[in-house]
N, C-alpha and C positions, 0 to 999 in steps of 0.2 A: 504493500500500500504506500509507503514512503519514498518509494523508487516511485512510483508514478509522479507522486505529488513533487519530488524533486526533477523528477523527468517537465513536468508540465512547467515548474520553476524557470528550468532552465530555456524550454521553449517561447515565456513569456521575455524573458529576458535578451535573449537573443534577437527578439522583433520587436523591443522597444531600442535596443541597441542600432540596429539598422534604422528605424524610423528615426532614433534623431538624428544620425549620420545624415538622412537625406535631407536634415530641415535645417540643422545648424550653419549657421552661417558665424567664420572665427573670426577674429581683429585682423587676422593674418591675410585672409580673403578680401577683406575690405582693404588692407592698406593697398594689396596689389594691383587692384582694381580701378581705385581713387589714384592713389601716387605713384603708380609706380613701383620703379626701385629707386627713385629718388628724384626730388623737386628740381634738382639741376639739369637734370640729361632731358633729351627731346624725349616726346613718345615715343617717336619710331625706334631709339637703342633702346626703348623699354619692352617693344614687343618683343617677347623671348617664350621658349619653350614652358617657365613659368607662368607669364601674363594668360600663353594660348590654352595652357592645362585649366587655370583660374577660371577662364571664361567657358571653358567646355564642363565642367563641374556645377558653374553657375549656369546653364543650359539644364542640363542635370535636374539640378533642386528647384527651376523653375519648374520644367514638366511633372516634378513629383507632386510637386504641392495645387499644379492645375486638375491632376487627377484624384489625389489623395481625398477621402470625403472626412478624416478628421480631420485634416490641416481645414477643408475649407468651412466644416460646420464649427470650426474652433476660434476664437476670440484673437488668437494670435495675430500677431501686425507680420510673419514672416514671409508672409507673399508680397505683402507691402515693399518692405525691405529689401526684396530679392529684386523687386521692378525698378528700385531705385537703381541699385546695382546695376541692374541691366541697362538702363536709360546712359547711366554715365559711363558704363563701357561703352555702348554705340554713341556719344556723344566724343567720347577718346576717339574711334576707330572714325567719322565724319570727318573730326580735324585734322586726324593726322594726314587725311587719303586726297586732302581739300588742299 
């Protein structure tokens, strides 16, 4: 009976583990996004194999949370937040291309 309940333990845990994987959004994510690697350099040395990962990630956590029916019947501002993200990465990728 214990092996179950620790068995279902672990199952819950596991998919709250990935669920917030896909909604959290780190300082780390934002700084990349917003600055860069740094206020002084152009964007364009700032497109790097990190800014392109960032942005494919953020791709990512947008589409989870447009399907997701907790995130979207949930109070959370994290879609909110993901759009701003998004905005100001194509706001970055407009100037740089411009």
């Amino acid at each position: 009976m214990w092996q179950l309940v620790i068995f279902f333990e672990q199952v819950a845990e596991s998919k709250l583990a990935k669920f917030v994987e896909d909604i959290v959004i780190t300082p780390r994510m934002v700084d990349i996004i917003v600055e860069g690697e740094g206020k002084s350099k152009s964007f364009y040395s700032n497109v790097n194999e990190e800014y392109m990962r960032t942005l494919e990630i953020l791709s990512k956590k947008l589409k989870f949370v447009e399907v997701d029916l907790l995130v979207k019947t949930s109070k959370a501002d994290v879609q909110l937040e993901l759009e701003k993200l998004r905005q100001k990465a194509v706001s970055k990728v407009v100037k740089w291309c411009s």
